[in-house]
N, C-alpha and C positions, 0 to 999 in steps of 0.2 A: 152697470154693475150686475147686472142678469145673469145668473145662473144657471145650474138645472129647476127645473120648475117642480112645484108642489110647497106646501107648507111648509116655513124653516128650513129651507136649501133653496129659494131664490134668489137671496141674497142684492134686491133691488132696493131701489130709493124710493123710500114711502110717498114720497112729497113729487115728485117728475122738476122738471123745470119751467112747468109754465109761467108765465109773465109774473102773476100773482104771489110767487114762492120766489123770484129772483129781486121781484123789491124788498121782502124781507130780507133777504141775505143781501141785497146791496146799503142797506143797513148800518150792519155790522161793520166794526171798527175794531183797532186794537184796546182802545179806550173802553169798548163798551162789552166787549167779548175776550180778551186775550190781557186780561189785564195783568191779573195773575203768574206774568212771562216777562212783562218788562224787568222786572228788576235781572233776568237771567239774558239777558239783551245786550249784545255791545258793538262799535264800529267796527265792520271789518265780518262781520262770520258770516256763513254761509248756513239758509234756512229752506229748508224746504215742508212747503204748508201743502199737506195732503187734502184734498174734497176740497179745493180752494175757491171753488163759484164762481161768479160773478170778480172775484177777484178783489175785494178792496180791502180786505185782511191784508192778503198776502201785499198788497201796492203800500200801506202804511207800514207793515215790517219793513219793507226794502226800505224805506225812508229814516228806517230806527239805524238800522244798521250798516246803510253807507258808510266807505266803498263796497263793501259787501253784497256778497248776491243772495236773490232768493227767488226759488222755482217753485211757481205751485202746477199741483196738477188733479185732473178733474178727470169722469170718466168719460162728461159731454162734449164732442166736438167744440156745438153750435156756443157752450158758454166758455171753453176754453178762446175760444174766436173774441166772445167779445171784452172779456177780461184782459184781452192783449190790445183789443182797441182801446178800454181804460185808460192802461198804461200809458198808451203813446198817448192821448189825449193830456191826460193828466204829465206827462213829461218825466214820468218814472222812469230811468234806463234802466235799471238794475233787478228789474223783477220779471222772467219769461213765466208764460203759460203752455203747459201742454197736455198732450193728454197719455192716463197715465192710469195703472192697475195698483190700487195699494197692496195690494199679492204678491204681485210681481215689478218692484219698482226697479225702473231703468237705472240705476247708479250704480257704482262701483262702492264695497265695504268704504268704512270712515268717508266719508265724502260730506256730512254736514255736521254742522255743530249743534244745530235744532231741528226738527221734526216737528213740526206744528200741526195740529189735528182738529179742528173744530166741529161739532154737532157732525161726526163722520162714523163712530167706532158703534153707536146706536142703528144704525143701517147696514152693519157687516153681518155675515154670520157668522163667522171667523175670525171676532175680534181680536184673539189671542195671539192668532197666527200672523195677525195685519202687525200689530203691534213688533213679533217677532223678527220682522222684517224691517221694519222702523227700529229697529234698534240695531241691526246687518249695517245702514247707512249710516249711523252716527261714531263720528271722531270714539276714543276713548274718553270720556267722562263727558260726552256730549247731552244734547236733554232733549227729551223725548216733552213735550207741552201738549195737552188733551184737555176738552173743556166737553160735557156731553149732559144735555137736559135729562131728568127726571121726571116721566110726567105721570108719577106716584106723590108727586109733592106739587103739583100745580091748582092754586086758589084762586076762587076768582067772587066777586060779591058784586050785584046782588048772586043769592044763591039760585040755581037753573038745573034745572032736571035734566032738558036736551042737551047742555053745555057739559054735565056730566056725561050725560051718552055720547057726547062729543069725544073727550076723555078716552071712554073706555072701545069705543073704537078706534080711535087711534093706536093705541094699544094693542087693541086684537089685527089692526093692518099691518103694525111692524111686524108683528110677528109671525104672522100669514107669509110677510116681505122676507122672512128669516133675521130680523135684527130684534133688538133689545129696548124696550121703550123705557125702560128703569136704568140705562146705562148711567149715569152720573152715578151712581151709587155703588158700580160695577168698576168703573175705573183703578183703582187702585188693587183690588184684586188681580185683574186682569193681567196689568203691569208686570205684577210681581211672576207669574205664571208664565210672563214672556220672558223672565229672565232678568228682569230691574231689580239688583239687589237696593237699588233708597230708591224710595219712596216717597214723595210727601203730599198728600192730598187735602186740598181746601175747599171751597164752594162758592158760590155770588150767585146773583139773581138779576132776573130783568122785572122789572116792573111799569106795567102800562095803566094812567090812570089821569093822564092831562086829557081836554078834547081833541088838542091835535090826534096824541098816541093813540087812545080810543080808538079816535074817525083812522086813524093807520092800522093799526093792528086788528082791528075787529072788519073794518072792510077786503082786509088781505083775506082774513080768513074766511068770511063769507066767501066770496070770490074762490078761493081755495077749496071747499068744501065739494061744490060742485061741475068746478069746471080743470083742475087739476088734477094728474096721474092719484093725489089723494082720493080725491072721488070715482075713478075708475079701478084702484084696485077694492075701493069699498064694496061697488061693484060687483066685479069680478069672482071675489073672491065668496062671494056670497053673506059677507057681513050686515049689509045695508041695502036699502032701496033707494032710487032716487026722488021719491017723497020725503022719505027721512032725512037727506043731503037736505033739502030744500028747506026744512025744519031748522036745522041745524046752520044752514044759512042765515034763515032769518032770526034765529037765536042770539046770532053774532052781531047781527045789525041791531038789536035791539040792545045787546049790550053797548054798544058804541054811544047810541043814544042818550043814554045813560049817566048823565052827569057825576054821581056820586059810583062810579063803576071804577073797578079795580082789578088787576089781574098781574099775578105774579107767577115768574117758571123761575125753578131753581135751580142749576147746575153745578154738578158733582166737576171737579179740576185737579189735573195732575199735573207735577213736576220729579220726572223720572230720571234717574243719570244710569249712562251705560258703564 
């Protein structure tokens, strides 16, 4: 998704895809991230799930909505590749992967009945305009589904200084990156500006707080901090050092540790008709 480069107009992915950011999103489920969409789900429609990863979103829609098809697509080669080995592994027919510009999506007007959007319009710079587009491809009263973290509302205890610092550069990378690190809270505006006259906006959260989830979500991001496109645009960009990454590493890992440790992101969700 690389742009022209400089502050706010490169329009990249905060996070890159290395190993450590592709197990979090292989994660992800409709159950735990798209919940919000099921009730607007039925046999038979045709969905296409934008920034689709690793692909296991998009493989359990195709599974809601048999016969029905559903196309995701990614900007990464290497992860549209494996998303389709998923599928056939898993024995999904009905869900391709390819790759694919949310700018410029290969489809022909009405062509889906859902638009699926996950933790994506937060890394655009051009949210409005992406949306605008997503809405080009959907049937007449089709639904545009957006779910996108807030990390103006992410808690975590015990309380941590570096884990704050954590926070607030994440923050200063997205938007170094050209996207929006408070989108959940943006969505519904957004929508409307593309052109969605209904609107209806609700919210849910993840929460990590068992040992398992801890020793998972706190070793990702350790891991993450310093050896991910995260920690090279922190980098790069002149935000951080790689003492600080190291810090903030082991900040993570301490929170893991941490029996009584808790950690909650909250995400702003939409449900748009064309």
């Amino acid at each position: 998704m690389d742009g022209a480069s400089g502050a706010g107009s490169r329009d990249a992915y905060t996070h890159g895809h290395h190993e450590s950011v592709l197990r979090v999103h292989e994660w992800r489920t409709v159950a735990n991230s798209a919940a919000y969409l099921v009730p607007h789900l039925a046999e038979g429609m045709r969905v296409l799930d934008v920034g689709s990863g690793p692909g296991t979103i998009s493989i359990d829609l195709a599974r809601r909505v048999r016969p029905g098809q559903v196309v995701g697509i990614d900007a990464a080669d290497d992860v549209v590749e494996r998303a389709n080995g998923l599928a056939a592994s898993e024995g999904v027919g009905n869900v391709e992967f390819r790759v694919g510009d949310a700018y410029r999506l290969d489809f022909d007007d009405d062509s889906f009945d859902v638009v699926h959007a996950h933790q994506v319009l937060q890394h655009l710079a051009r949210p409005v305009e992406a949306m605008r587009e997503f809405r080009r491809v959907l049937k007449p009263g089709g639904v545009l589904a957006a779910r996108d973290v807030d990390y103006g509302g992410v808690i975590w205890s015990p309380e941590s200084p570096v884990l704050e610092r954590w926070r607030s550069l994440n923050e200063a990378i997205c938007a170094w990156n050209g996207g929006e690190a408070h989108a959940g809270r943006m969505l519904k505006r957004w929508a409307r500006e593309a052109g969605f006259a209904e609107v209806r906006a609700s919210g849910s959260v993840w929460v990590f707080e068992s040992d398992r989830d801890r020793e998972w979500w706190g070793g990702a991001w350790a891991e993450r901090a310093v050896r991910s496109q995260f920690a090279a645009h922190a980098i790069e960009s002149g935000h951080s050092s790689r003492a600080e990454l190291d810090r903030i590493a082991e900040a993570w890992r301490g929170w893991a540790a941490d029996s009584d440790a808790w950690f909650l992101m909250p995400h702003g969700e939409i449900i748009a008709r064309a």
